[in-house]
C-alpha positions as CSV (number, residue, x, y, z in Angstrom):
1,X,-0.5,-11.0,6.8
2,X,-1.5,-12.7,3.8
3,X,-3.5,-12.1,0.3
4,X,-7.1,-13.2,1.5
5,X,-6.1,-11.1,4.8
6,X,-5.5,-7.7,2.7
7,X,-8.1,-7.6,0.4
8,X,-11.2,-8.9,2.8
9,X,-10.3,-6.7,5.3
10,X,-9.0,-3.3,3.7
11,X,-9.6,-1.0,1.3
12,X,-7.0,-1.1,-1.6
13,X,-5.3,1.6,-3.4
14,X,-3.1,1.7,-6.1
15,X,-1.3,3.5,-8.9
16,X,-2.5,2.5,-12.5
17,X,-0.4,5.6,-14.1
18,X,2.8,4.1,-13.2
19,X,3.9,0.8,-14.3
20,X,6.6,0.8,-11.8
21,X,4.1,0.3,-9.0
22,X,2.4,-2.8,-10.4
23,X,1.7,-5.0,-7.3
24,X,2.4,-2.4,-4.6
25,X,-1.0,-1.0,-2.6
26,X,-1.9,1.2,0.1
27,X,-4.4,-0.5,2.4
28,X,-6.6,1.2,4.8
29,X,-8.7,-1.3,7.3
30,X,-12.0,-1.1,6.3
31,X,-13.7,0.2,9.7
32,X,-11.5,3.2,9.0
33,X,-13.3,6.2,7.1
34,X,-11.1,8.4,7.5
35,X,-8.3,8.3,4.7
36,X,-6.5,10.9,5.4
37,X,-3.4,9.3,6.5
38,X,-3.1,7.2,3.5
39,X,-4.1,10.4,0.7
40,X,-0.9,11.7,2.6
41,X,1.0,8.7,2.2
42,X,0.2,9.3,-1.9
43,X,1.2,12.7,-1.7
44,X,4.7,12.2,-0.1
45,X,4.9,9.0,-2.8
46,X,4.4,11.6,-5.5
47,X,6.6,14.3,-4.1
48,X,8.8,12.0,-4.3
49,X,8.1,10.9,-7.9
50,X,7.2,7.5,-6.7
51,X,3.3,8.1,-7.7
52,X,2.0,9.3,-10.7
53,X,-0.8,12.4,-11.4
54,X,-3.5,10.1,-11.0
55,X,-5.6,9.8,-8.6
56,X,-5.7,6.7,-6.6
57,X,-7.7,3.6,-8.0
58,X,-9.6,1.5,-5.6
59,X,-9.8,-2.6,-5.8
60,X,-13.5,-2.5,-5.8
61,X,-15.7,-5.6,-4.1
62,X,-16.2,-7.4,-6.9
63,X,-12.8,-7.3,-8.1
64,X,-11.7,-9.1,-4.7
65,X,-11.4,-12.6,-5.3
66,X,-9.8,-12.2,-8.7
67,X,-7.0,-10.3,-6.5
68,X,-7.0,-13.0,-3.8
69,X,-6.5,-15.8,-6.1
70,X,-3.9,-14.2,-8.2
71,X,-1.5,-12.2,-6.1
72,X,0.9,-13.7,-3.7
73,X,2.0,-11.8,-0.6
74,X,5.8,-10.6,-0.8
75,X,6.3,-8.0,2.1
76,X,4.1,-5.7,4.2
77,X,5.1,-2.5,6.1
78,X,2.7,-1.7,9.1
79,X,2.3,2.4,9.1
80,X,0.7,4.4,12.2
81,X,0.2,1.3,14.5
82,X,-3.0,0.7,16.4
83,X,-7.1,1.2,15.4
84,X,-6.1,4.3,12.6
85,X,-3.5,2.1,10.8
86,X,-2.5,2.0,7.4
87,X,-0.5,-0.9,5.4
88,X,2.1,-0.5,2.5
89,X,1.9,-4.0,0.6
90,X,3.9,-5.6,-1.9
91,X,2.3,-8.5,-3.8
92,X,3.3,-9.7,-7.1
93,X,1.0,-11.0,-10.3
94,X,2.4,-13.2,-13.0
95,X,2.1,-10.4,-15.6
96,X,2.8,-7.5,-13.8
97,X,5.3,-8.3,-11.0
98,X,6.7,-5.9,-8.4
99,X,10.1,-4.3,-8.6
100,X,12.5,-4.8,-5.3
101,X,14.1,-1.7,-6.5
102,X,10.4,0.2,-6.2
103,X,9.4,-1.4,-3.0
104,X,12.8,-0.2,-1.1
105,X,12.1,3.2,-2.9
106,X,8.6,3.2,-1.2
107,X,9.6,2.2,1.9
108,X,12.4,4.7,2.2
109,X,9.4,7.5,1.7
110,X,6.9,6.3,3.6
111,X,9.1,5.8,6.5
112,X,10.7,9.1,5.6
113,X,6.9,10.9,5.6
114,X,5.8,8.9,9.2
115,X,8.7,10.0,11.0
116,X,8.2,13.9,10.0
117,X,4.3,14.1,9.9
118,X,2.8,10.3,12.2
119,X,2.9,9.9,15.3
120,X,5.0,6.6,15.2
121,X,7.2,5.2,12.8
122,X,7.4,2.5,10.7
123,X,7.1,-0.6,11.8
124,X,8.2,-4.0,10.0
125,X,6.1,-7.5,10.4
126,X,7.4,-9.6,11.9
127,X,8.7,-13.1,9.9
């Protein structure tokens, strides 16, 4: 997947409490209303101390092509495959880069939360 991919196609959430998870979003495809899976997903995150209190911001439409043309793609973690998906995605901005220490913390989580309360696993993209 890359950056145009993600943010044409899904809607973004992020955590602008935490500067820790600068460049790391929760994307939910945008034929899919119902969010549940990924307001669960920010729960576990925060249970885990890997969210802040704040609610989850949205990239809204006309933000979009500011976040295309300035984030690059670093990894991608497919959640819940098939029509109700959900994607964890790390990207990184010149001023506010993502931490590889972060992302494996999110990973861990959201794997951890999938295999206790989803249907199916994690599942990495492949290279």
């Amino acid at each position: 997947m890359d950056t145009l991919t993600l943010f044409e196609n899904h809607h973004v959430y992020y955590d602008k409490g935490d500067a820790l998870n600068a460049s790391l979003y929760l994307c939910l495809p945008k034929e899919n209303t119902d969010t549940s899976d990924v307001m669960s997903a920010i729960a576990a995150l925060s249970l885990a101390g890997l969210w802040s209190n704040n609610p989850p911001a949205t990239v809204k439409d006309e933000q979009r092509q500011d976040y295309i043309e300035q984030l690059t793609m670093i990894d991608w973690k497919l959640y819940k495959p098939g029509p109700n998906h959900w994607i964890a995605a790390r990207l990184d901005h010149p001023k506010f880069p993502s931490l590889d220490k972060r992302w494996a913390d999110w990973v861990k989580a959201l794997t951890q939360h999938c295999k206790a309360h989803l249907s199916s696993p994690s599942i990495s993209p492949e290279a």
